[in-house]
N, C-alpha and C positions, 0 to 999 in steps of 0.2 A: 721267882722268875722276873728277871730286870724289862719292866714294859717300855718301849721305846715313846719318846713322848710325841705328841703330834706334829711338830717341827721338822722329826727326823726323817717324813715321809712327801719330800717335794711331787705337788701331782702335776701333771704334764698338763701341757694346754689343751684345753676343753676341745673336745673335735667329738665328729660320728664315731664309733667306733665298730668291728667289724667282731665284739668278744662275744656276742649272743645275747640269752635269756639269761638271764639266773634267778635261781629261784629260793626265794627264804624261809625256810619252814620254821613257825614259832607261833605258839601259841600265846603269848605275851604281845599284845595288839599293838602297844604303845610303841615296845621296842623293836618289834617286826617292820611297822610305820617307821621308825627312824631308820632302821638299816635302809629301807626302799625310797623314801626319803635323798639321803645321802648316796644313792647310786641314778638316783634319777635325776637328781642336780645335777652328775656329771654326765652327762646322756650315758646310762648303762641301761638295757632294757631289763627290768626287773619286777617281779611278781609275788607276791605274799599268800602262802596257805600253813593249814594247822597238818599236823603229824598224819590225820584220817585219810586225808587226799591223797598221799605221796600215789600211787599207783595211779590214780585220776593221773595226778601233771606228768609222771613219765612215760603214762601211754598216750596224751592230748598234745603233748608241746616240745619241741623239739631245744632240748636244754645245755646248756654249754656249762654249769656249773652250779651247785648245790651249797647252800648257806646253809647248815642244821644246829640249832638248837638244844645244846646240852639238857638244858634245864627244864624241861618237859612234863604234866604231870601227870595227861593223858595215858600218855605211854611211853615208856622206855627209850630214851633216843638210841642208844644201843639195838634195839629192836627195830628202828625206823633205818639205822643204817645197813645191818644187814636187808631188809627187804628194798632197802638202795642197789645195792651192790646183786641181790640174786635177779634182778627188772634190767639192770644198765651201769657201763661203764660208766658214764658221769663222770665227773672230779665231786668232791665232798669236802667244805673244808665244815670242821664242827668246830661251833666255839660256845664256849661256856661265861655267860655276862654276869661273875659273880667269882668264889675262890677257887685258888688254883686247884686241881687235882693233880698229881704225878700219874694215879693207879689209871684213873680214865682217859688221860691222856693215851697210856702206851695202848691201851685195851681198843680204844678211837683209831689210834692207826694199825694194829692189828689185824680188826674188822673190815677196813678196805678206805678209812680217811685219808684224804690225800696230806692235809693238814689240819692239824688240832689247834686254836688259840686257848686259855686258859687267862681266869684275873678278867677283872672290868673292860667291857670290849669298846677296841681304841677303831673307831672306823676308818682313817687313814690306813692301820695297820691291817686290817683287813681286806681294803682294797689293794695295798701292797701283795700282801698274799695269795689275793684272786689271781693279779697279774703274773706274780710267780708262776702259780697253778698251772693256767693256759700255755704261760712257755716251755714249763717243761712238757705238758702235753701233746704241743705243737712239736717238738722236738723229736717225742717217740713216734709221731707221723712220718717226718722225714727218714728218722732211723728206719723205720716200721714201713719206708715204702719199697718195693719191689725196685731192684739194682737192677742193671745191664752191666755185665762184664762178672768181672772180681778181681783177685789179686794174685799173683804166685810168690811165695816166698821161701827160700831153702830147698827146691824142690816140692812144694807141697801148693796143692791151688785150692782159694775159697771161690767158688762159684757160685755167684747172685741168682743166677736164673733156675738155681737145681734149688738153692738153699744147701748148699754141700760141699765138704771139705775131704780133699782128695790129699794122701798122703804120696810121696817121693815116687811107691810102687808100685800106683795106683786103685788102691785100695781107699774103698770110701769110709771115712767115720764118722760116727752117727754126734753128732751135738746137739744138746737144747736148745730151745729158744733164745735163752740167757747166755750160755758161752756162744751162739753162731752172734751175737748182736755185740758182745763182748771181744769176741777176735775180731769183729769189723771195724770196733771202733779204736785198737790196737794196733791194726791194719792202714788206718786211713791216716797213722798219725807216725809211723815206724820213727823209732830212734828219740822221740820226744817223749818225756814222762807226762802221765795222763794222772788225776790225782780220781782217789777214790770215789770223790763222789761227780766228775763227769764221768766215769765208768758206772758207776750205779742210773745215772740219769740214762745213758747210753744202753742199758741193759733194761731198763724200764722196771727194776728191782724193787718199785712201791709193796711188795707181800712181805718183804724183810725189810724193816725202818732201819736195820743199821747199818753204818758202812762197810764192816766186818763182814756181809756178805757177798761182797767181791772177793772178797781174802776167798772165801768159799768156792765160789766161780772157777778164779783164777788157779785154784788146787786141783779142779778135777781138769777143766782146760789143760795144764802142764800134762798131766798122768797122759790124756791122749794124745799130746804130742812127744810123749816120749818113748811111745811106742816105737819110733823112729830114733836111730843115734843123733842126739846132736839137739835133738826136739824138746829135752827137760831143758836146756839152758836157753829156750827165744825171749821167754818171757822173764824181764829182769823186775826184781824188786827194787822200790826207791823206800827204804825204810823212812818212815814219818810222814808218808807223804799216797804212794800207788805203784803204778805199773810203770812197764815199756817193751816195745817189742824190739829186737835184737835184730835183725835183720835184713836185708837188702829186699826192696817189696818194689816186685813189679806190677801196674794195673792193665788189665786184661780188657778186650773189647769187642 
């Protein structure tokens, strides 16, 4: 894996910052101290415990993001992340300060890691990926808040305040979480190609790491809008690339 060097990571001007707690779990003291260290120089508020605690800090402090520690001897980090993830959404990034893994990688974001680092931990790069983290976080807020209105398009209306998508005859159809977040953000952008991974951000698709599961999405989304003539062909494919939605898209109010 090509590590990006510390150059590559310009940090913005030191200012308060509005990102929270975060919190380090490692049992390695020296290298705990340095990550907390290096967040605290930049004013990050940041706190250090060993693997035992985790349930202490997610029931005592209200936390914005999770540093965990691959390399654990105590006990399993694998094991510290599920009892993350069954306590609290979080964000998790794991990183491992030593050689790469592929296998624990994918297994790390399977379990519910927001991101995995791997290889000798570059602390710029980590701060870059905290910052990631929260944005896209922030992001499924806004997706993820309660609409006024929605849209009509082809005869069909998504309604923000039902969560519900009404077909030409008035016939309601039921969609997931995923496709109703998935046609909004199709919706909000009609006629312009959306690449797969602001449809996967858009969709909030962190339990499948690949992009490929939009492709998924976007297969059974078409099937229920083709219930209707005319409904298998809104959503266009841009091969190598995402979606687009086909159509003339009114917003509602």
């Amino acid at each position: 894996m090509y590590r990006f060097p510390m150059h590559a990571f310009p940090e913005p001007a030191c200012r308060a910052t509005s990102v929270g707690r975060i919190l380090v779990i490692d049992e390695d003291e020296r290298g705990r101290d340095r990550i907390l260290s290096y967040l605290r120089d930049r004013r990050w508020t940041s706190i250090g415990s060993g693997p035992r605690d985790v349930a202490h800090q997610l029931h005592s402090r209200q936390l914005s993001l999770v540093a965990l520690s691959a390399r654990l001897s105590s006990r399993n980090a694998l094991d510290v992340l599920r009892e993350i993830r069954s306590r609290s959404n979080v964000p998790v990034i794991l990183y491992d300060d030593g050689a790469a893994d592929s296998v624990s990688t994918i297994v790390g974001l399977e379990l519910g890691a927001d991101d995995v680092l791997s290889g000798a931990l570059n602390l710029a790069e980590l701060m870059a990926r905290t910052r990631a983290v929260l944005r896209r976080q922030e992001l499924g807020r806004v997706i993820g808040a309660p609409l006024r209105g929605g849209y009509r398009f082809s005869g069909w209306e998504m309604r923000h305040a039902e969560r519900a998508l009404v077909a030409p005859d008035g016939t309601a159809v039921d969609l997931t979480k995923s496709e109703y977040s998935l046609l909004a953000a199709l919706l909000e952008a009609p006629g312009r190609s959306l690449s797969r991974v602001h449809l996967m951000r858009a969709t909030r698709a962190h339990d499948d790491i690949f992009d490929r599961s939009v492709d998924v999405q976007v297969l059974r989304l078409r099937k229920k809008l083709a219930r209707v003539p005319g409904g298998e062909g809104l959503i266009k494919t841009e091969r190598g690339f995402g979606y687009r939605l086909e159509a003339e898209v009114e917003a509602l109010f």
